[in-house]
N, C-alpha and C positions, 0 to 999 in steps of 0.2 A: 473251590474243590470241596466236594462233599464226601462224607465215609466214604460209601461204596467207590466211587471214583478213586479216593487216595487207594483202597485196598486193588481197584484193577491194576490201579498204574505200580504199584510194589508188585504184583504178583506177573505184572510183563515185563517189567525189567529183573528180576530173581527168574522166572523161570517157574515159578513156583505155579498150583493150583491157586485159584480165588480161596477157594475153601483151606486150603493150609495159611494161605495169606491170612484169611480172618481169625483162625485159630490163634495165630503170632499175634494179630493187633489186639482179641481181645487177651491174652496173655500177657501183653507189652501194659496195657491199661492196667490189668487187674494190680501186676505189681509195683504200678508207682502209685497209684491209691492205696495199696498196702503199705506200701516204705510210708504215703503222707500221713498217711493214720497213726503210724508210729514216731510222726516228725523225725523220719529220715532226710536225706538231703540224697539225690540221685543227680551223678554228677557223670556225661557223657562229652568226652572231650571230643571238639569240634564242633558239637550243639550247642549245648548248655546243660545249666543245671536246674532242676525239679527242687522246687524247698516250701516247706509252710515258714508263712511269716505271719505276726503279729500286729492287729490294725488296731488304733489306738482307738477309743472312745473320742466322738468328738459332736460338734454341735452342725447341725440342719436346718431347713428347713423344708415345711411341705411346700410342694408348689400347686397343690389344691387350694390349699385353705392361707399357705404366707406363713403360718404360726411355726416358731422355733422348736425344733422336736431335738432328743438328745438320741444321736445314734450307738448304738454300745459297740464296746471294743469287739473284734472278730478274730477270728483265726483263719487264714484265706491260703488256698496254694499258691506258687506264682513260678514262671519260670522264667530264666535269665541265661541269654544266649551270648554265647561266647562268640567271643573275640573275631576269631578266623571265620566262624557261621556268619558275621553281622560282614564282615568285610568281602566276604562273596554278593552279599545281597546289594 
């Protein structure tokens, strides 16, 4: 399922316009990229939760060339789906 698809299918079961629909999703985006930016943790019970984590520096390699490259540590979003979400699926 692609954007526009997820945003039909929210906007036929709400009732809603497409175009109120998209307003909500990009609404819904803008402020968990806001909260990650600030390393909040956005926690919706029944989904899950929205969190930046910390990825350690560690060792690679290219699979162009073979030769051992060092990759640096990161700062990456990640989300972690609760319990009752993962036990429906």
């Amino acid at each position: 399922m692609n954007k526009n698809e997820f945003i039909r299918e929210i906007a036929g079961k709400t009732g809603h316009t497409i175009k109120d629909t998209e307003a909500f999703y990009q609404a819904f985006v803008a402020t968990v990229e806001g909260a990650m930016k600030k390393k909040q943790e956005i926690r919706l019970v029944g989904f899950g939760t929205f969190a930046v984590r910390k990825r350690a520096a560690k060792k690679g390699v290219n699979p162009a060339t073979g030769k051992a490259i060092k990759i640096p540590a990161a700062t990456v979003p990640a989300l972690r789906f609760g319990k009752s979400f993962k036990e429906k699926i």
